[in-house]
DSSP file (Angstrom, degrees, kcal/mol; ACC not computed):
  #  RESIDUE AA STRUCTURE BP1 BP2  ACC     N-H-->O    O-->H-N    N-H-->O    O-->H-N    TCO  KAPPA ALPHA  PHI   PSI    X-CA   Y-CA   Z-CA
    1    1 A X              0   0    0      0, 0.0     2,-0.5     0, 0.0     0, 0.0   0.000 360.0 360.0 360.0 120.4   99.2  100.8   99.6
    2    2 A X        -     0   0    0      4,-0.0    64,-0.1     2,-0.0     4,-0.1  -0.961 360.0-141.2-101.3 118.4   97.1  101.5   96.5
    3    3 A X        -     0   0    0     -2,-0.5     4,-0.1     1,-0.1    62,-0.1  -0.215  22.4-122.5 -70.6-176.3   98.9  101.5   93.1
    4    4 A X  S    S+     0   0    0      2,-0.1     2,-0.3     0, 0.0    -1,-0.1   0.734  95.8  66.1 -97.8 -13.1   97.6  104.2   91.0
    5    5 A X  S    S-     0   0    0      1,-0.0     2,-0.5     2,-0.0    -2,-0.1  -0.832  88.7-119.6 -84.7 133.9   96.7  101.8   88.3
    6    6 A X        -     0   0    0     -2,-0.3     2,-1.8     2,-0.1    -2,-0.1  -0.447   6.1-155.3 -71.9 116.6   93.8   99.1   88.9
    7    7 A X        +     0   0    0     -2,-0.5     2,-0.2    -4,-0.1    -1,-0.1  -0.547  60.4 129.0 -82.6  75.8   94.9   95.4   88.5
    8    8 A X        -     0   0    0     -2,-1.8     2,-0.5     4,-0.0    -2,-0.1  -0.880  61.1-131.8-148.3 150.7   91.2   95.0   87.7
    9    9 A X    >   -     0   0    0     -2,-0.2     3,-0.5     1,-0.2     8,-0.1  -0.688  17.7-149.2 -69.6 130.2   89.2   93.1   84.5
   10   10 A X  T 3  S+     0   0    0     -2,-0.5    44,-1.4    43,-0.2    43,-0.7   0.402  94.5  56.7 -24.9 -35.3   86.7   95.4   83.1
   11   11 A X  T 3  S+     0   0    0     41,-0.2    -1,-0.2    42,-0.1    41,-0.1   0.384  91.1  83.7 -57.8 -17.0   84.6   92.8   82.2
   12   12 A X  S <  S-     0   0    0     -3,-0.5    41,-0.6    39,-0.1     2,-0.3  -0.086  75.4-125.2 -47.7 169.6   84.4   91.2   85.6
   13   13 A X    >>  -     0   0    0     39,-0.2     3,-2.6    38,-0.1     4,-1.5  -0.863  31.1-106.2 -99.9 164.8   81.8   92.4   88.2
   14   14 A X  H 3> S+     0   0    0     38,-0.4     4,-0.6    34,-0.3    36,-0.2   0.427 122.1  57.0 -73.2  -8.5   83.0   93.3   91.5
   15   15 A X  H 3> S+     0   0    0     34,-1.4     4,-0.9    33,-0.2    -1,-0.3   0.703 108.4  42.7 -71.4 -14.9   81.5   90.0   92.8
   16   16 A X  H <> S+     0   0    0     -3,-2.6     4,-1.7     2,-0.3    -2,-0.3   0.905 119.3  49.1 -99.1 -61.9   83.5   87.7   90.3
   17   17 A X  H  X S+     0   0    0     -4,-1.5     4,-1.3     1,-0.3    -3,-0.2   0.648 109.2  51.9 -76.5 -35.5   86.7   90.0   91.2
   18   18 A X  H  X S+     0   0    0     -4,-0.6     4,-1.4    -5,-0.2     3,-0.4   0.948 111.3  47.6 -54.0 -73.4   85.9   89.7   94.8
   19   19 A X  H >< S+     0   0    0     -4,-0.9     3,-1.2     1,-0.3    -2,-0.3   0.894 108.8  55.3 -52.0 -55.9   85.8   85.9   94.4
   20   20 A X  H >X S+     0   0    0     -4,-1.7     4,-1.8     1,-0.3     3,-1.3   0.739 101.2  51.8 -42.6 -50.2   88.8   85.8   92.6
   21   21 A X  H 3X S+     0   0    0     -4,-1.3     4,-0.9    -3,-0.4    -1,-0.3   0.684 109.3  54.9 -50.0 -30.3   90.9   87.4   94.8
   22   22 A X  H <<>S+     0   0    0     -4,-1.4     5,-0.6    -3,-1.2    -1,-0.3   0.130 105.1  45.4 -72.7  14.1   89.9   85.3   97.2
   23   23 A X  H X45S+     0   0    0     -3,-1.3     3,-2.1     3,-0.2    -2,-0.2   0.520 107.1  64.2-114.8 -43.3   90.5   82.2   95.8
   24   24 A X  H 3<5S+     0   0    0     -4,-1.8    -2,-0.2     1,-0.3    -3,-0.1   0.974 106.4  45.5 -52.8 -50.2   93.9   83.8   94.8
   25   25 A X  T 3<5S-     0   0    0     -4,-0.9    -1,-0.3    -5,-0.2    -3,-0.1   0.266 127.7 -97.9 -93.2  20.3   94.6   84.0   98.7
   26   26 A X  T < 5S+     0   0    0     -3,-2.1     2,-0.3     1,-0.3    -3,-0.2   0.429  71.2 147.8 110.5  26.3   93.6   80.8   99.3
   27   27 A X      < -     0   0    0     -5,-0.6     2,-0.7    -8,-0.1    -1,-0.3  -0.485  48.0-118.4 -72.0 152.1   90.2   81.0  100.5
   28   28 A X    >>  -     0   0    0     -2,-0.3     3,-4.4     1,-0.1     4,-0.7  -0.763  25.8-104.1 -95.8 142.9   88.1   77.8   99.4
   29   29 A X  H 3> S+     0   0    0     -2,-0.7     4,-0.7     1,-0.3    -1,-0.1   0.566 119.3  52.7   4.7 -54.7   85.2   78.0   97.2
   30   30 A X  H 34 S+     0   0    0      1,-0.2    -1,-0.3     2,-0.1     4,-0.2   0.290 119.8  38.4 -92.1  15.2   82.3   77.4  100.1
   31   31 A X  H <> S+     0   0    0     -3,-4.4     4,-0.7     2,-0.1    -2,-0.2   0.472 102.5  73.8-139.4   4.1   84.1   80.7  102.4
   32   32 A X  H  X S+     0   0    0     -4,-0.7     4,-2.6     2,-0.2     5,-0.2   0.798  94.1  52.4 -82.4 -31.8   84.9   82.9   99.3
   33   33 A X  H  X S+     0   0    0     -4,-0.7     4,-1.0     1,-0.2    -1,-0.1   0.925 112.0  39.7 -78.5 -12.7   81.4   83.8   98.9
   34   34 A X  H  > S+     0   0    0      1,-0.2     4,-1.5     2,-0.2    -1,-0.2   0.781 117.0  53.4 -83.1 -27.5   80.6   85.0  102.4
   35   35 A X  H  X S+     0   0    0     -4,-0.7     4,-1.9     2,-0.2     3,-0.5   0.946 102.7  56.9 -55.9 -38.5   83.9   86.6  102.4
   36   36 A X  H  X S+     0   0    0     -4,-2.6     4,-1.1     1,-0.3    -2,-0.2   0.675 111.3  42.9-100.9 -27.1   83.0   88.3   99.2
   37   37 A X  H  X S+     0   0    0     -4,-1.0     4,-1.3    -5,-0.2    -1,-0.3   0.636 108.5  56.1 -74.9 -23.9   80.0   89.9  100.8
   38   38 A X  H  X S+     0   0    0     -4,-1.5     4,-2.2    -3,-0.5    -2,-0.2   0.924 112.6  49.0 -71.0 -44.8   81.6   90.9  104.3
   39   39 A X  H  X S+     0   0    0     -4,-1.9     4,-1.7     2,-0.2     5,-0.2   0.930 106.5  47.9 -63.1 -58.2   84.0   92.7  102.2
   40   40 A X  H >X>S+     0   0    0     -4,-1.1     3,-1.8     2,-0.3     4,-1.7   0.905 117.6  43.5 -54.2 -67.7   81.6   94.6  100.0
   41   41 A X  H ><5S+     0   0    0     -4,-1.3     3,-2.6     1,-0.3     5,-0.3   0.761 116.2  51.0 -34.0 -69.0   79.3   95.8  103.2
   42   42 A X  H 3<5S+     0   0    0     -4,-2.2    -1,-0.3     1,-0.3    -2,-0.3   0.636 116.6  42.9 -80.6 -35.5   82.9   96.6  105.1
   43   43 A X  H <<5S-     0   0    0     -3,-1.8    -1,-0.3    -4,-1.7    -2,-0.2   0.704 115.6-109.4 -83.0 -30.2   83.9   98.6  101.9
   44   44 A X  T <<5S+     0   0    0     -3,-2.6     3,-0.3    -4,-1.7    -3,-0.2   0.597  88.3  86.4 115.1 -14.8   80.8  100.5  101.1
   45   45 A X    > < +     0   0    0     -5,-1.6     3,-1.1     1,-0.2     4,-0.4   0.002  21.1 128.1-142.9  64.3   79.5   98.8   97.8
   46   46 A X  T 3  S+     0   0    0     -5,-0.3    -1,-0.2     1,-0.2     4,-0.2   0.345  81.0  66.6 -84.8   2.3   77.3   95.8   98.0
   47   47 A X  T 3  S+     0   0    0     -3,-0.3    -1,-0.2     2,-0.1    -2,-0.1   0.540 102.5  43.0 -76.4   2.2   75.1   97.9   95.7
   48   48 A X  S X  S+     0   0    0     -3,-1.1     3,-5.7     1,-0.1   -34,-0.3   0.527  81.6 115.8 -99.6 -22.8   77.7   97.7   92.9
   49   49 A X  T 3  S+     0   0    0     -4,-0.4   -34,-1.4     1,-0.3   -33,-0.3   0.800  81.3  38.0 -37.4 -57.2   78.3   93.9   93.6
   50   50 A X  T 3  S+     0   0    0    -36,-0.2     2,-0.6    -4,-0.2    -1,-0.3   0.082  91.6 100.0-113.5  38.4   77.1   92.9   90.3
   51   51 A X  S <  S-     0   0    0     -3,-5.7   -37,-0.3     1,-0.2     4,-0.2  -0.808  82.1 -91.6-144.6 152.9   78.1   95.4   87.8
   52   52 A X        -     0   0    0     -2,-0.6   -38,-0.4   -41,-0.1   -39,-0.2   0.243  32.8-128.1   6.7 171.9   80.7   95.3   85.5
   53   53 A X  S >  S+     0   0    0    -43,-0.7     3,-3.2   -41,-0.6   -43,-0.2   0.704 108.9  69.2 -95.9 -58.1   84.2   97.0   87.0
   54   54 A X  T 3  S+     0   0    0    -44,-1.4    -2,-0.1     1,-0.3   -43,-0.1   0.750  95.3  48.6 -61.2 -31.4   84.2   98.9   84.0
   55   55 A X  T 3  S+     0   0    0    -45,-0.2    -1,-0.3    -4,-0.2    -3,-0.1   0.636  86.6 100.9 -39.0 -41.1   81.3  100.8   85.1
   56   56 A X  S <  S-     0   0    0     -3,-3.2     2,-0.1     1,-0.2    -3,-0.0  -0.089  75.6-117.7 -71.4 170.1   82.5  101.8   88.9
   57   57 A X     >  -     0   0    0     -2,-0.1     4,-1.2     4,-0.0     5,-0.2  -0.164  33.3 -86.8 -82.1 170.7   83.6  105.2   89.1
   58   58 A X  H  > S+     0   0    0      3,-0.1     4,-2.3     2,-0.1     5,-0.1   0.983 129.5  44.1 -47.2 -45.3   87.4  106.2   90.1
   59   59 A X  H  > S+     0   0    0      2,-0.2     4,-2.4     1,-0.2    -1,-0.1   0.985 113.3  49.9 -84.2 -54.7   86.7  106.2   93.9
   60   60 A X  H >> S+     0   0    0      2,-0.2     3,-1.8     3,-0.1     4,-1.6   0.867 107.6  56.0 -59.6 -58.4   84.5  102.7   93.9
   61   61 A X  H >X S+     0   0    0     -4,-1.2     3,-1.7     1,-0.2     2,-1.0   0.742 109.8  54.2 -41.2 -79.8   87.6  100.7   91.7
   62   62 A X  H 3X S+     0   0    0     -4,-2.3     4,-1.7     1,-0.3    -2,-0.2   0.459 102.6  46.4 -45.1 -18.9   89.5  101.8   94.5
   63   63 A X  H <X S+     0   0    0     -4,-2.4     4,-2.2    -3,-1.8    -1,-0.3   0.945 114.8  48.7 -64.8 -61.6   87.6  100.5   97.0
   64   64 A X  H << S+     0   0    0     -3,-1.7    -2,-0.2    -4,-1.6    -1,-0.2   0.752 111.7  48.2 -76.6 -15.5   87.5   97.3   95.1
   65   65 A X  H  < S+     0   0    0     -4,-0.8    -1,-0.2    -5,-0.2    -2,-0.2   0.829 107.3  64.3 -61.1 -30.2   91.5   97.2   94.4
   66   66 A X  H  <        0   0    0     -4,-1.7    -2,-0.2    -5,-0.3    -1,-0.1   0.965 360.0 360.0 -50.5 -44.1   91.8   97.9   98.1
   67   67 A X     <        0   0    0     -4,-2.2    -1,-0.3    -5,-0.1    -2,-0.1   0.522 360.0 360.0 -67.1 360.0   90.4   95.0   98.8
């Protein structure tokens, strides 16, 4: 399920938003950042990792809400 609206900050980058979401779901600190890179690859945008959300396009915030 994707809502059609992002739950994401605009000022974030999709690596800080990737961390955060993992700390939300209870990863610790030393296993959110290798999570936060498995994800990106597995998703399609570890070239995006570090800019702004407000930046991505439609399809790439989805990607990164998916996640």
């Amino acid at each position: 399920y994707c809502p059609q609206f992002d739950a994401l900050f605009g000022e974030l980058t999709g690596r800080e938003t990737l961390r955060m979401f993992s700390l939300m779901r209870g990863l610790r600190m030393s296993s959110a950042a290798p999570a936060v890179e498995t994800l990106a690859h597995a998703l399609g945008f570890l070239r995006h990792l570090d800019k702004r959300v407000d930046q991505y396009s439609g399809g790439t915030k989805r990607k990164l809400n998916t996640a």
